[in-house]
N, C-alpha and C positions, 0 to 999 in steps of 0.2 A: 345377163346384162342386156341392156337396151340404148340404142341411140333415138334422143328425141330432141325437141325446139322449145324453148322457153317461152311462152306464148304469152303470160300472165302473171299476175301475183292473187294470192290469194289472203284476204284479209277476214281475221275472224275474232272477235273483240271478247267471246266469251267460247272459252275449248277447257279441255285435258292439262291439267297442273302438266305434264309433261312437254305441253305446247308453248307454254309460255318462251318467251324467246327465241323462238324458233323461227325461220323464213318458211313458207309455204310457197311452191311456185305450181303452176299450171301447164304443164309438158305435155307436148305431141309427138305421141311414138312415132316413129321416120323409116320407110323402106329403104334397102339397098340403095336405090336411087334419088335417098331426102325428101321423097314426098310422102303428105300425113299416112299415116298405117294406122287405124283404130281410133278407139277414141280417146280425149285429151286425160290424163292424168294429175291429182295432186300428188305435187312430191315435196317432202322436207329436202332442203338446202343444206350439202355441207360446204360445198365450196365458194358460194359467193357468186355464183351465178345470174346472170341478168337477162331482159328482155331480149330473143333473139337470137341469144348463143345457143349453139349445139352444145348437147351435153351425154356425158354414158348416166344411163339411169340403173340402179338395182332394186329388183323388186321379188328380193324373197326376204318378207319378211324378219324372220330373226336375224339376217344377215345384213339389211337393210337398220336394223333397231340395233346390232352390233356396231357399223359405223359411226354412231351414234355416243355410242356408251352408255343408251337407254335401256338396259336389261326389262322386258316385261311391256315396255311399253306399247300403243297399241300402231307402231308405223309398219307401214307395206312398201313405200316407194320411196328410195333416197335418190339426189342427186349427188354420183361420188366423181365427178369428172366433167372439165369443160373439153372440148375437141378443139384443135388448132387444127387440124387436118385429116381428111380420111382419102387413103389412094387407093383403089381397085386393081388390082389384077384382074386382066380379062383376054386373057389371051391361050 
């Protein structure tokens, strides 16, 4: 799992019978510290996620396509989690 930033939506008018109804959003993977880590991501949507929120991202495939209940289908990154908070221990 991954913590990233909902940066985006992504809109695609002609995809995969398995896309249809589906959100697509546009994720920026996030260091320990909330700043960008890599580059931006497309991720299916399970939770309803919006512009802005942090969110846990999963990105192994079948287990990504499991949250789903898309057996076969071709997704790699889900969004399965919004964040209300993250605390560090640093001591």
């Amino acid at each position: 799992m991954k913590i990233g930033r909902v940066v985006g939506n992504v809109v695609s008018t002609i995809k995969q019978e398995c896309f249809r109804g589906v959100k697509l959003l546009l994720v920026q993977p996030l260091d320990i510290n909330g700043r960008a880590a890599g580059q931006a991501l497309v991720a299916v949507d399970a939770v309803g996620a919006g512009s802005g929120e942090d969110v846990i991202v999963v990105e192994e495939g079948k287990a990504a396509a499991d949250v789903l209940e898309k057996t076969g289908a071709p997704i790699r990154t889900v969004v399965v989690g919004i964040i209300d908070e993250v605390k560090l221990d640093r001591g």
